[in-house]
VMD Tcl script that draws the C-alpha trace (Angstrom):
set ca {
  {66.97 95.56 55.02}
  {66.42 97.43 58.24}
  {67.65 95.80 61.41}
  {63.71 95.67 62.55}
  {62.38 94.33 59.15}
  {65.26 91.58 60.08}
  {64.04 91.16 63.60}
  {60.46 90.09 62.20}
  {61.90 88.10 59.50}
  {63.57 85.81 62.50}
  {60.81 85.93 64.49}
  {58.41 84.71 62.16}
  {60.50 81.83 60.99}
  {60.94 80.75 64.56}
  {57.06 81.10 65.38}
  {56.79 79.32 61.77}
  {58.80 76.37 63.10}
  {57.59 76.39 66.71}
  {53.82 76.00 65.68}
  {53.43 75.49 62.43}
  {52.81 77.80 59.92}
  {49.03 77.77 59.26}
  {48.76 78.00 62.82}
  {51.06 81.03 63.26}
  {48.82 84.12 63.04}
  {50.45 87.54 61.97}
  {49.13 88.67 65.46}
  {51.54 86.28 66.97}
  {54.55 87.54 64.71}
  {53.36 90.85 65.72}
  {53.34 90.61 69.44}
  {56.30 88.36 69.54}
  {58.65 91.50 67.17}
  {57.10 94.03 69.37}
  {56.06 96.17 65.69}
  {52.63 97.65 65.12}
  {50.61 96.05 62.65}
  {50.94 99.05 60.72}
  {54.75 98.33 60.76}
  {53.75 94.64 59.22}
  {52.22 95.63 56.35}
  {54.49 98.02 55.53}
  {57.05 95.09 55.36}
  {55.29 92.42 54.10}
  {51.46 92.64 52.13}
  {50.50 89.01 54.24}
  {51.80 85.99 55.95}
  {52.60 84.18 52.55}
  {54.96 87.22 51.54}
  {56.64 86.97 54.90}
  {57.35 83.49 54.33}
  {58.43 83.78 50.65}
  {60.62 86.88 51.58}
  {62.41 84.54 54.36}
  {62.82 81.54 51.41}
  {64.39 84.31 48.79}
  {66.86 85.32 51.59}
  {67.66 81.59 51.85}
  {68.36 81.12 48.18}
  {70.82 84.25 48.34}
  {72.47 82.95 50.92}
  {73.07 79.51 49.05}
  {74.09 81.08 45.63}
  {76.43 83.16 47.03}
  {77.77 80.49 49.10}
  {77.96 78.00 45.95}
  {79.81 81.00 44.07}
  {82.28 82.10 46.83}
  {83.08 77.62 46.71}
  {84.04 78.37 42.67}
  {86.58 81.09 42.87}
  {89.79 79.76 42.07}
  {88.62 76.69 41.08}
  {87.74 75.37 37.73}
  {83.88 75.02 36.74}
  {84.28 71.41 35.13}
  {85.78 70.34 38.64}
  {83.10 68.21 40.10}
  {84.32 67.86 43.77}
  {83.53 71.56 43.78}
  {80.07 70.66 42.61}
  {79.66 68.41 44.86}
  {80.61 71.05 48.02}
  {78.39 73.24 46.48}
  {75.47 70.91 46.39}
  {76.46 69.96 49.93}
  {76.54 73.80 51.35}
  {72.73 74.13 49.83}
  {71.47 71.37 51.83}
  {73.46 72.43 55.00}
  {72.25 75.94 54.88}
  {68.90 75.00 55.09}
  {69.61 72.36 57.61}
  {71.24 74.73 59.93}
  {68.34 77.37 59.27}
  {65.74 75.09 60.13}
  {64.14 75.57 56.65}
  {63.86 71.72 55.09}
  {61.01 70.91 57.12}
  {59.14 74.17 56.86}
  {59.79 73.56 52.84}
  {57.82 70.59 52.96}
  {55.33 71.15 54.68}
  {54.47 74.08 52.54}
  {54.62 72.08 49.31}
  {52.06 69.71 50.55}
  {49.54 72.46 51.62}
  {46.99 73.70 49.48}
  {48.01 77.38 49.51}
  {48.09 78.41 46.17}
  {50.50 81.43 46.13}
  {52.94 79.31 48.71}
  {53.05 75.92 46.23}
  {54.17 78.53 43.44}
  {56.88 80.08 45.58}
  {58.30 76.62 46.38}
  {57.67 75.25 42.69}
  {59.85 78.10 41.46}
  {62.32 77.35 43.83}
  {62.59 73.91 42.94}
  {62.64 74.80 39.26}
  {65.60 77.29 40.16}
  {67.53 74.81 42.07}
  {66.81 72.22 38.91}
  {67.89 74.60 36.13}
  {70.90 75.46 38.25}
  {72.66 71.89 38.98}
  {71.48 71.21 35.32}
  {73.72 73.82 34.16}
  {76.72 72.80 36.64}
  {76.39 69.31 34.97}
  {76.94 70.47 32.11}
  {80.42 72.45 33.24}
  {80.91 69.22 34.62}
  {80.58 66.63 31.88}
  {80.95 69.17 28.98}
  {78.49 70.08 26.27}
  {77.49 66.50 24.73}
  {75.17 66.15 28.23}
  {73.19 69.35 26.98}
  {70.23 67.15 25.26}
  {70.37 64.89 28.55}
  {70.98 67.45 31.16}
  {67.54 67.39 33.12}
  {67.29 63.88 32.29}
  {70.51 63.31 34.89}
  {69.57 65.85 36.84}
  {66.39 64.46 38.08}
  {68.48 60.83 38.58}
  {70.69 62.98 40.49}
  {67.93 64.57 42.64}
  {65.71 61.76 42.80}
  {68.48 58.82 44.27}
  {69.57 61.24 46.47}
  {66.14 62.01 48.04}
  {65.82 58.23 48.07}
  {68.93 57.92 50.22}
  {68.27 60.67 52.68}
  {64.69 58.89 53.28}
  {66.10 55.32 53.75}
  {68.78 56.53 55.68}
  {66.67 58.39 58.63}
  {64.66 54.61 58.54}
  {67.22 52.48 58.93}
  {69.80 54.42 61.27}
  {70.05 57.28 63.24}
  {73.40 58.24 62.57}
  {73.70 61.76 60.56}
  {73.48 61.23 57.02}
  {76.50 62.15 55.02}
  {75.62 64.07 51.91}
  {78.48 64.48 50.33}
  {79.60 60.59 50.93}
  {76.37 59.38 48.78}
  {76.57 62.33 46.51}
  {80.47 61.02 45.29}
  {78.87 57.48 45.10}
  {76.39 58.89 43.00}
  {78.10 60.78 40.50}
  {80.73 57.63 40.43}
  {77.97 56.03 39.03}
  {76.44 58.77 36.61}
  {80.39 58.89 34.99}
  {79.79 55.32 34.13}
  {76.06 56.28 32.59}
  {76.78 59.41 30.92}
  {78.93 58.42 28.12}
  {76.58 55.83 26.98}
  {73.32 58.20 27.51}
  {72.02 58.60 23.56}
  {68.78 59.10 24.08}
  {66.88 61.67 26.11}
  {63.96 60.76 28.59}
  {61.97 64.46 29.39}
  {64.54 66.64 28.99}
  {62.67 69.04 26.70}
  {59.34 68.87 28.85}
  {61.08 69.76 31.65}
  {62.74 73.11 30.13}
  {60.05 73.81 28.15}
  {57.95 73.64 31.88}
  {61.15 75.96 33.72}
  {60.46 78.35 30.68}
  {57.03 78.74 31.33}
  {57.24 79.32 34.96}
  {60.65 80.68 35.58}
  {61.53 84.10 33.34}
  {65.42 84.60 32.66}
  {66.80 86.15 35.57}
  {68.52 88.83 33.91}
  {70.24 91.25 36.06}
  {70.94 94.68 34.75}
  {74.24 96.53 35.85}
  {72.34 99.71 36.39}
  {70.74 98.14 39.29}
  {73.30 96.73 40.65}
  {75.06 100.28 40.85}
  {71.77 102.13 42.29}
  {72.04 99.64 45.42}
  {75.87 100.20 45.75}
  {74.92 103.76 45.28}
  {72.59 103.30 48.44}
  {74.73 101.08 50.26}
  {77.82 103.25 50.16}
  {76.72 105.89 53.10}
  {75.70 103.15 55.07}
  {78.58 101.15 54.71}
  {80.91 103.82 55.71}
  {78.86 103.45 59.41}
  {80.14 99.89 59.75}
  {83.90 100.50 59.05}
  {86.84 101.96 56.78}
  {87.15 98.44 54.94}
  {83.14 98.14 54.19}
  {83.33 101.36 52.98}
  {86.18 101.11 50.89}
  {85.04 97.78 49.17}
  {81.58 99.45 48.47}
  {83.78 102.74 46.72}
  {85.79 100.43 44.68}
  {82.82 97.82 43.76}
  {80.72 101.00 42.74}
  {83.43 102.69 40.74}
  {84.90 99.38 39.17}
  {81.61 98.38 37.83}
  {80.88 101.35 36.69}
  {83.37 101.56 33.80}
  {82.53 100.36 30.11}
  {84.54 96.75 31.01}
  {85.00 95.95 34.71}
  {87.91 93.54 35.89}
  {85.45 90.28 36.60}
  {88.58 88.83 37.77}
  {89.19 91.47 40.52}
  {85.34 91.51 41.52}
  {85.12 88.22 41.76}
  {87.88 88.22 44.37}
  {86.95 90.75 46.79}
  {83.14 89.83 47.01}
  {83.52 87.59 49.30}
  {85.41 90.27 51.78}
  {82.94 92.46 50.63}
  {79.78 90.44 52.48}
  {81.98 89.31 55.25}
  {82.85 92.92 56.06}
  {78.68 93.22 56.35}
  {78.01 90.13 58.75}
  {76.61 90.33 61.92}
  {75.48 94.16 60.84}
  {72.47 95.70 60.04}
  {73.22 95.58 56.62}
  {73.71 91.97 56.23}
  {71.18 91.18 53.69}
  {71.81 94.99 51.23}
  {75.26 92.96 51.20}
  {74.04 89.67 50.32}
  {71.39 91.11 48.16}
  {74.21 92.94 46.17}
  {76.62 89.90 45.96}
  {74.28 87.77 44.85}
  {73.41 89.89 41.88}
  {77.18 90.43 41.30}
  {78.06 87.04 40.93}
  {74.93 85.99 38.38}
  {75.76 89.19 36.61}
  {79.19 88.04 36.68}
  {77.92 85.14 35.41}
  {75.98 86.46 32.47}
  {78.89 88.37 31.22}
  {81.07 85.46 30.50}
  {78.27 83.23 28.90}
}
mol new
graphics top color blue
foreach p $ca { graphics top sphere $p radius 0.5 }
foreach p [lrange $ca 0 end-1] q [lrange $ca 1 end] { graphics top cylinder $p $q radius 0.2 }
display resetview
């Protein structure tokens, strides 16, 4: 992404938060970026793909996050679930986005509710899966079950909460009281509640995100002249990302390492979100390849 196509990005989430977002025109986000409306459309096809470009970027941002939180670590550790659920929320919070997210959901904009239901359905079929590295492979039948108890008290907190106080809430205080409570439920759960409508539901709406290496390697491939712009390390880690991944059976161990140098040589750049884009993609590829 181009450093202008980032410009507009910003600007549109900040006009999107200032006003509101049905009352944000594109002429506003085009006089406000200083681009043509030629320059737009050539970025985005309407309004609605602005916004669901600037949620995507969002939900980069977070996986990547929650992956660079695992490294080290072992999956079935659950205060390392719990950080990861906590740097989800923050990111959003400190971009402004939780609001902006709901406001959405409750309009009647078809294409927008879609966006936002697959995003919820993403973020559902993800902690369902880090349950189960949690509490091991007897939750499988259950997973969504605890999931949505999971979800659903917390919701319930965060809304209480802003009534009753005006202190910050503390996620990740309620989030260990919850799951101290869920490690007293979950070896007595024997019977399932919706489990199996709700992934039958994620099926229908949400393909498997399968991410092909080849890809991956035709936007280090693009990346690589760029990076060499920014400086001798960025360039280096995109060389030895690009020729590490390109043999029959890459070291995940050694990839897994330097990704997180590898975006951090990128921030603040005009690259920022190739970078994130690629890292992202690593890690679920990453992913698939020891599953």
């Amino acid at each position: 992404m181009n450093a202008r196509k980032r410009k507009v990005i910003q600007v549109a989430l900040q006009l999107f938060l200032e006003r509101g977002y049905v009352q944000t025109s594109i002429q506003d986000i085009i006089e406000h970026a200083e681009i043509s409306k030629g320059t737009f459309y050539n970025y985005f096809s309407s309004k609605d793909d602005c916004l669901i470009a600037i949620i995507e970027i969002g939900r980069e941002q977070t996986m990547v996050k929650r992956n660079e939180l695992l490294l080290g670590k072992q999956r079935s550790d659950i205060n390392v679930l719990i950080e990861q659920i906590v740097v989800g929320i923050q990111l959003n919070y400190n971009q402004s986005l939780l609001p902006l997210l709901e406001n959405v959901f409750q309009s009647g904009n078809h294409d927008l509710k879609s966006a936002m239901r697959n995003y919820h359905l993403r973020e559902i079929k993800w902690l369902a899966t880090r349950l189960v590295d949690v509490y091991g492979q007897q939750l499988k039948p259950f997973k969504y079950d605890v999931t949505m108890m999971l979800f659903g008290s917390l919701q319930s907190f965060q809304k209480m909460w802003r009534t009753v106080t005006q202190e910050p809430f503390n996620v990740a205080a309620a989030l260990h009281f919850l799951f101290a409570q869920l490690n007293q439920i979950i070896p007595n759960l024997d019977e399932g509640f919706m489990s199996k409508e709700i992934s039958s539901y994620i099926m229908q709406y949400i393909a498997a995100e399968h991410i092909s290496k080849e890809s991956i390697l035709e936007e280090l491939e693009e990346l690589l002249p760029l990076a060499q712009k920014i400086s001798k390390e960025s360039y280096e880690l995109t060389d030895f990302l690009l020729k590490e991944l390109v043999k029959n059976e890459p070291n995940i161990t050694i990839i897994r390492a330097i990704l997180p140098s590898f975006s951090g040589t990128f921030a603040t750049t005009a690259y920022t979100e190739e970078a994130t884009n690629i890292t992202s993609s690593l890690w679920r590829y990453l992913e698939e390849k020891c599953n």
